[in-house]
MARPA-902377 format. One record per residue: residue in three letters; x, y negated, z of N, C-alpha, C, CB in turn. Coordinates in steps of 0.02 Angstrom, whole numbers, plus 50000, padded with zeros to 5 digits. Glycine has a CB too. Example, Ala and Ser with C-alpha at 12.3 -4.5 7.8 and 13.67 -1.06 7.14 Angstrom:
Ala506605028450390506155022550390506605016550390505655022450452/Ser506425011250354506845005350357506454999850394507045003050286/
//
This chain:
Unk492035019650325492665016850302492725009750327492715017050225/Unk493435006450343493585001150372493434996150303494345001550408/Unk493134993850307492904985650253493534980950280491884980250282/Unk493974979150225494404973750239494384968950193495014975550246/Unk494424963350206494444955850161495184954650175493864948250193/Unk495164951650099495894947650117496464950350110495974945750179/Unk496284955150098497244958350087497434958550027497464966550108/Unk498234960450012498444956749988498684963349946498804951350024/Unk498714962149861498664968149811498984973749841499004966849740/Unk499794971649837500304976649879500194979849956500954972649886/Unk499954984249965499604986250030500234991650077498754991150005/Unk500644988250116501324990950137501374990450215501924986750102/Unk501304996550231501424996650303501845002650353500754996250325/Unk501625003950416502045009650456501615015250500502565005750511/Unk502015019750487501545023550542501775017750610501845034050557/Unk501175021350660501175014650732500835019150762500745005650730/Unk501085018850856500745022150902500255017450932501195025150949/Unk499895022950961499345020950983499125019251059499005025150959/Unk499785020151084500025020151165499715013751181500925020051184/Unk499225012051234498755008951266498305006051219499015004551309/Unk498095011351177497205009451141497155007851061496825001251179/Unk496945010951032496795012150967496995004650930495965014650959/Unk496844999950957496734992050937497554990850942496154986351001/Unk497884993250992498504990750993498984993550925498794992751065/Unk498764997950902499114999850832499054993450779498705007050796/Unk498734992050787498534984650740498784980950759497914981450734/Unk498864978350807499534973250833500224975850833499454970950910/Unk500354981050830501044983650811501174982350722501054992550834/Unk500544985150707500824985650617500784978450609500254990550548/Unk500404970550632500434966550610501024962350638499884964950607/Unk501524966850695501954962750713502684966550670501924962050801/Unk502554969950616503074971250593502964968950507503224978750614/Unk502384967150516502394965650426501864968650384503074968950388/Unk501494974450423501274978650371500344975550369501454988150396/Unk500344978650311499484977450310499114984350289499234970950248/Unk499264987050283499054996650300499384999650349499245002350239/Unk499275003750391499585009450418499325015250433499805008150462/Unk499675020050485499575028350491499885028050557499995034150430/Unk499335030650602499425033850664499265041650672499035030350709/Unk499385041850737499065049450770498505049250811499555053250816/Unk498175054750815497385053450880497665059650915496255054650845/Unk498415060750935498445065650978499185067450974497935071050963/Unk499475071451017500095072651009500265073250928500255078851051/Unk500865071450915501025073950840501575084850861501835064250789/Unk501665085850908501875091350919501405097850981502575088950937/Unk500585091850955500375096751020499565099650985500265090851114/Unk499225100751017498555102851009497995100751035498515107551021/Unk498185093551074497775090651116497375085351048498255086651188/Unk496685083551046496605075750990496115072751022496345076550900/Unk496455067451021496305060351077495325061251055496865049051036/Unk494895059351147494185057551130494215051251082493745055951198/Unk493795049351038493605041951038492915041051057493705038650971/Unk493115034751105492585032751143492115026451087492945029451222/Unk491755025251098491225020951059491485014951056490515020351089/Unk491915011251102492045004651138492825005551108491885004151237/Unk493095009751095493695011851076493825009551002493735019151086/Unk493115014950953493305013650894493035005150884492995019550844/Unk492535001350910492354996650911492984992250906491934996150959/Unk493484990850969494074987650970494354989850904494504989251032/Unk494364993750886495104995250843494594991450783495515005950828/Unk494134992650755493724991250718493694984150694493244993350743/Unk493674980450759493714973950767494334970150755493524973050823/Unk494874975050779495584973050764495664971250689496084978750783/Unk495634978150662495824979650587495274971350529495414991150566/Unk494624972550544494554967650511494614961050521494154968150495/Unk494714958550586494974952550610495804951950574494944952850699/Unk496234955950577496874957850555497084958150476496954964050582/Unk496574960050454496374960950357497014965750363496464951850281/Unk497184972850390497564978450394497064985050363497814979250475/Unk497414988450321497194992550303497214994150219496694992050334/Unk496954999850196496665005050241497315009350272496115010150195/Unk496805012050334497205016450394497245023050367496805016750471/Unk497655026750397497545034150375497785039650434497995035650304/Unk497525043650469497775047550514498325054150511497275049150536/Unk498755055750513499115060650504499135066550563499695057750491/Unk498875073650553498785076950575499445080550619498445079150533/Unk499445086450679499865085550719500255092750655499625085950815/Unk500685091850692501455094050639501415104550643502575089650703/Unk500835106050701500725113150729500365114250668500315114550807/Unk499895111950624499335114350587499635120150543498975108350544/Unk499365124550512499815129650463499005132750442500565136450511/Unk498695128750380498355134650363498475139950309497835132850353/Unk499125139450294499185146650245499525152350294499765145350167/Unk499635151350353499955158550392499345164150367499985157750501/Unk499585168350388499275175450385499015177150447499745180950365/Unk499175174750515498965177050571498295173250594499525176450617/Unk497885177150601497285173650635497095170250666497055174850654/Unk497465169750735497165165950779497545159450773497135169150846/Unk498035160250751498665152050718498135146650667499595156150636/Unk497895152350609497485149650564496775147450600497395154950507/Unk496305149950640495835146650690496085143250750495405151350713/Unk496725141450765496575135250801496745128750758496975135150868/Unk497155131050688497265124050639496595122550637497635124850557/Unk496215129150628495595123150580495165121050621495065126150516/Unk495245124050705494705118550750495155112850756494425121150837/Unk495735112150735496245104750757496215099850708497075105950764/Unk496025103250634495835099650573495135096950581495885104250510/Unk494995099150597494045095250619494205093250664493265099450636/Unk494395090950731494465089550771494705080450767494795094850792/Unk495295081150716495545076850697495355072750649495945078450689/Unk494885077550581494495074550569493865069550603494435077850544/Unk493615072450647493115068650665493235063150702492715071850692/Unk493865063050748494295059050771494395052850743494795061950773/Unk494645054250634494545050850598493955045250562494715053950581/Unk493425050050590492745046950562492495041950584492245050550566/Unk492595043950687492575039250722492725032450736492665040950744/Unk493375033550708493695026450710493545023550657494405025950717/Unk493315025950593493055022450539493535022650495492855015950552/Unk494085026850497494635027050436494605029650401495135028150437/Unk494615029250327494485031050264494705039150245494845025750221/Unk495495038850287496115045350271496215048750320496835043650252/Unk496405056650291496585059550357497245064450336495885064050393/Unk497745064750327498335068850312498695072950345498705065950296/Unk498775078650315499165085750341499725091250321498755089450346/Unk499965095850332500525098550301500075103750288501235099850338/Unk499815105950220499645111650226499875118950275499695112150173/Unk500635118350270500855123750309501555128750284500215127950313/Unk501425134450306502005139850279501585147050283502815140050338/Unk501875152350230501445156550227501935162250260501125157350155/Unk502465162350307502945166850350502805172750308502775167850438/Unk502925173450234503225179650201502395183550185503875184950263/Unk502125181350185501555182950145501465180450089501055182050171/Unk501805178750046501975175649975501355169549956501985182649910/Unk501685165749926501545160649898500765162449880502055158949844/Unk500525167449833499975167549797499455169049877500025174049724/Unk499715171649926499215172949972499155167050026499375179650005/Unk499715163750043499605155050059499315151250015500215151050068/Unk499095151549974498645147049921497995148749947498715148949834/Unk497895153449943497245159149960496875156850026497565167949978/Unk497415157650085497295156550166497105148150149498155158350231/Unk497475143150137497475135950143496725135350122498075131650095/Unk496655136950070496115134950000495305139950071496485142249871/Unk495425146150075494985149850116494825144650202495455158350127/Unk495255142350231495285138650292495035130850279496035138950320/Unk495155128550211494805120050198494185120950194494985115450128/Unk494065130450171493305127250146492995130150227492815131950050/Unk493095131050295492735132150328492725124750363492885138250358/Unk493045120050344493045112650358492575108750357493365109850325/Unk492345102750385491605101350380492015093150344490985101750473/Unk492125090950293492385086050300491995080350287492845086450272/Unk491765074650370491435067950374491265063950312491825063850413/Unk490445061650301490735056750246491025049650248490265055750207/Unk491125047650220491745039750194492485042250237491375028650243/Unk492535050150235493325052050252493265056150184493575057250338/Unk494095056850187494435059450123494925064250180494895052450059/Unk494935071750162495575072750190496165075250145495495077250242/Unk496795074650145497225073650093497885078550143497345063850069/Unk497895084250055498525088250086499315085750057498405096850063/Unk499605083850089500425081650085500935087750060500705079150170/Unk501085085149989501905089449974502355089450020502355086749919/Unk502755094150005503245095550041503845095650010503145100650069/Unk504445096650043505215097450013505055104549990505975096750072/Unk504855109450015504895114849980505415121050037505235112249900/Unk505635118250120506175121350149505515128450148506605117050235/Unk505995134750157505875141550179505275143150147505835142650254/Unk504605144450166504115147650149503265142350143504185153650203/Unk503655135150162503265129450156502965129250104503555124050162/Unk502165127850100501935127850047501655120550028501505133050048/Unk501295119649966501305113749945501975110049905501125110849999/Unk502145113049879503025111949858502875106049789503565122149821/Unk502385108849746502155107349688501435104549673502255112549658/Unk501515102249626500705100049604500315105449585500645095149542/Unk500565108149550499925114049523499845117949590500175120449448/Unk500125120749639500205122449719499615118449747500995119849758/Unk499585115049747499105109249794498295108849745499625099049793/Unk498585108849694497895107249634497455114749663498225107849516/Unk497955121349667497355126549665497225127549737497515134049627/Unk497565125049773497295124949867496565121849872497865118649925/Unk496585117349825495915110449807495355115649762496315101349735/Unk495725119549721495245121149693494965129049698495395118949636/Unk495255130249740495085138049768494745138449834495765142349778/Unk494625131649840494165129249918493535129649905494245121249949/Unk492915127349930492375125949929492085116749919492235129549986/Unk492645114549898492695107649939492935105649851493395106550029/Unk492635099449823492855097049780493405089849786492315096649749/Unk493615088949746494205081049742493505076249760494735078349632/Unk493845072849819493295068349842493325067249925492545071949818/Unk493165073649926493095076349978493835077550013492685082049965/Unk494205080749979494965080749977495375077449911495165088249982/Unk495915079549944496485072149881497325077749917496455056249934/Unk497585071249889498395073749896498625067349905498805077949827/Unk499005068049957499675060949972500475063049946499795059050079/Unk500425058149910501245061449899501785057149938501515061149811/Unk502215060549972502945059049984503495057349945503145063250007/Unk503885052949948504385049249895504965056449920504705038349918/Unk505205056150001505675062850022505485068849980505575065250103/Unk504945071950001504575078650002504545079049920503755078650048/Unk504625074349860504395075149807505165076149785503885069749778/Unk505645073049797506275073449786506605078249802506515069449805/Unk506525079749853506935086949880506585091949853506975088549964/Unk505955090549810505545097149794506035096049720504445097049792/Unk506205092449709506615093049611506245088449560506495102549563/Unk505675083649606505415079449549505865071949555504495078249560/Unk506375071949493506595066649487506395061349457506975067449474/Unk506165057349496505735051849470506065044549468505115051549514/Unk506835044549479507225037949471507525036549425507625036749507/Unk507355040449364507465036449271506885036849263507925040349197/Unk506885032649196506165031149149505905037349124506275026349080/Unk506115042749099505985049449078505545053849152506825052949054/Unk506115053549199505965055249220505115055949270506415054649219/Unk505055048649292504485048349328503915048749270504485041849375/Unk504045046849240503525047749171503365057149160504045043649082/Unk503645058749169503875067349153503255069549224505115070349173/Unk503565067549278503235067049370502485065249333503665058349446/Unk502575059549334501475054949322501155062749266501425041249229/Unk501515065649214501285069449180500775074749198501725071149159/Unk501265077649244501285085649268500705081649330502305090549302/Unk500705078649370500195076949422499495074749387500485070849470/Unk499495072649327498875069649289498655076049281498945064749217/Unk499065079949239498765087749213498475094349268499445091449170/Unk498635090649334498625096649383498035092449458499695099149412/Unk498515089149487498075086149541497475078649508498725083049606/Unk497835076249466497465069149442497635065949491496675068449430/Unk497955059849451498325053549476497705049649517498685048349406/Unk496985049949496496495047149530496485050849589495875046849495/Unk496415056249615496655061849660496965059449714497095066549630/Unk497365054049699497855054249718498005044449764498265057349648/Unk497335044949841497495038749858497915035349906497075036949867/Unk498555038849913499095038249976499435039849966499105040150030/Unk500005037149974500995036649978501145037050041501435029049952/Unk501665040850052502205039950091502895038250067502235045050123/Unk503135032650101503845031050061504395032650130503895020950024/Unk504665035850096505555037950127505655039050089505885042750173/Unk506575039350080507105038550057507255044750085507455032650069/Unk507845048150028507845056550072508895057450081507325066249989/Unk508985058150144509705059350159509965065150086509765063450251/Unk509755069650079509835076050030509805074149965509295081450038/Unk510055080149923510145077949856509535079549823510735080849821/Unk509575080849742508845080449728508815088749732508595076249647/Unk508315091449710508115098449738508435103149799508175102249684/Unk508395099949849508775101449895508435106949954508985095049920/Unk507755105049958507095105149985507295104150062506655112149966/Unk508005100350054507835097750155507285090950176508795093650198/Unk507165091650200506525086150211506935080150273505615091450256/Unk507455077550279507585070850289507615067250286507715068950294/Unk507135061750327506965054450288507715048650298506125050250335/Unk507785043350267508085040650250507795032850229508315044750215/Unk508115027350286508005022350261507785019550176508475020650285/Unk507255014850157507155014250083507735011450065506555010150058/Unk508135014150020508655012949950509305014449982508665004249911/Unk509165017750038509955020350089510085026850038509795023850202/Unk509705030350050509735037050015509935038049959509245039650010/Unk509695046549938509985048049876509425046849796510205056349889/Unk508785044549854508405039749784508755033249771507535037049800/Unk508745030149806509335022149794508565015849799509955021749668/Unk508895011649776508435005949781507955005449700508964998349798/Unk508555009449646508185009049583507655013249571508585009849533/Unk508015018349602507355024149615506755022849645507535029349658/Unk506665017149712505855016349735505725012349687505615013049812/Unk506215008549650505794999249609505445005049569506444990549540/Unk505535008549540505235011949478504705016049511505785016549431/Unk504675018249568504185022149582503415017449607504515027049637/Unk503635011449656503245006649668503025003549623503435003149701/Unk503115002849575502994997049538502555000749470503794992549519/Unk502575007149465502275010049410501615009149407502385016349408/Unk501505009849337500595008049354500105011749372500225005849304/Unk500395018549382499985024949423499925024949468500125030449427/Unk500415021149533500625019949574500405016349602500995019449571/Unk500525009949588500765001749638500044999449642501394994149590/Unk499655001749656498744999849676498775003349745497985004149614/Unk499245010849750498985013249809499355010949886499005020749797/Unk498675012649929499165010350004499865012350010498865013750073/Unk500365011850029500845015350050501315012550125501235015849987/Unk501415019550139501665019750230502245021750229501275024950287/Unk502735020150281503445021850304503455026550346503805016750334/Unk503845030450330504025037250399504855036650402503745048150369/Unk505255030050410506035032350397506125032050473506625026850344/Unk506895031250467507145033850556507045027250583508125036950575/Unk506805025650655506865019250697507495020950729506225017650752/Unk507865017750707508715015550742508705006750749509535018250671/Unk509515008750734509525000750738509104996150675510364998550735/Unk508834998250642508324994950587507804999050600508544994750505/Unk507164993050600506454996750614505994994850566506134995150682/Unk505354997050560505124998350505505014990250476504485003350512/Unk505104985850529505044978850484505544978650442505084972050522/Unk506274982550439506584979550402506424984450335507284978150430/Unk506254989850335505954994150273505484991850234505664999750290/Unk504854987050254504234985150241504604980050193503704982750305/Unk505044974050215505434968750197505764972250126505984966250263/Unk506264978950139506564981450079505894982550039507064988350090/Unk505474984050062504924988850006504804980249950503804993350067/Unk504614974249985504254968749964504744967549924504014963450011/Unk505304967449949505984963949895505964967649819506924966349934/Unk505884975749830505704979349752505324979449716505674984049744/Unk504854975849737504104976649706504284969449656503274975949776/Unk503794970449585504064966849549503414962849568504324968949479/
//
């Protein structure tokens, strides 16, 4: 794991490419504001995952604690699906999940995050089954965590829910530790957890204490979601543009279940880029 001094309680940053060398992600996230972020070690739409070279993770290594950035977290490529039903789909996720894992280890980053997947009409109870059956043939590095990401819930996507994710974790071979859950501010919203009144997110912290555990639980993703609430479209949305609003993140950031953990931006780069999201995130935080 990356050892950082110096940073600062609120830990707010962006995903960042890695285009000419692991180290240069660290000068991207520190030229936009952030002091955590989330890259890729390989296409995000392919099957290729970047070598790391010794001299590689060294630089980046050197970056991050010279930088006081972090912690980092890797996000896996967008192909992975371990609840399909088809075989050879499900064995190349899980040589791409180790792959990426180790990718992760290398560089010394704490996190490694993924979409569990879709179960293409083999029902829900048998995508629990495949996901939970495919983590545990996983070898997962120690001082890595790998962490499965909710979803909006579109078509046959699994991970929709907490108790969904709790028995993927617990129908594995692999205990909480070893794996975790990142939640999405989009993906939790479009799934129907309304968490922008006081009832409400309180109602949210409940059902996640009783199922995944809020300790479980060491990574955010923040977007803002174009869609309404149970919508299950998964479009991100500038922070407080959307149909969470600005009252909706203050309450989600700032909770005390919450506002300890890292959290990363995935909204659209247009004409506002993630510096100006990082800036909205700082302005809500109480």
């Amino acid at each position: 794991m990356v050892a950082v001094s110096g940073i600062s309680m609120f830990r707010i940053g962006a995903h960042v490419s890695i285009s000419g060398g692991f180290e240069k992600a660290v000068e991207r996230e520190v030229d936009l504001g952030g002091n955590c972020g989330q890259i890729f070690v390989g296409s995000p739409r392919g099957w290729a995952v970047s070598e790391v070279e010794d001299d590689e993770a060294a630089a980046f290594l050197d970056a991050t604690e010279e930088a006081a950035v972090g912690p980092w977290i890797v996000h896996g490529t967008y192909l992975i699906n371990l609840a399909t039903p088809k075989d050879d789909l499900g064995e190349l996720s899980v040589e791409t999940v180790q792959a990426e894992l180790d990718a992760t280890a290398a560089l010394g980053i704490p996190y490694y995050v993924f979409h569990p997947g879709s179960h293409t009409g083999a029902g829900r109870e048998q995508g629990v089954a495949n996901v939970a059956d495919r983590l545990s043939e996983v070898e997962v590095p120690d001082g890595t965590t790998l962490l499965l990401e909710n979803t909006a819930g579109k078509g046959t996507t699994m991970g929709v829910d907490f108790e969904e994710l709790d028995a993927m974790v617990g129908q594995s071979d692999h205990d909480y530790g070893d794996l975790g859950v990142c939640l999405d501010t989009c993906h939790l919203y479009a799934a129907g957890y309304d968490f922008t009144t006081d009832d409400g997110i309180e109602e949210m912290i409940a059902e996640l204490d009783e199922t995944v555990g809020v300790e479980n639980v060491p990574y955010l993703h923040l977007n803002d979601s174009k869609h309404p609430l149970g919508s299950n479209k998964d479009e991100h949305e500038h922070v407080g543009d959307g149909e969470i609003g600005e009252a909706g993140f203050r309450r989600f950031i700032n909770h005390e279940a919450l506002r300890d953990r890292p959290m990363v931006l995935e909204t659209p780069e247009d004409d506002r880029d993630y510096a100006w999201d990082i800036e909205q995130c700082r302005a809500l935080r109480a």
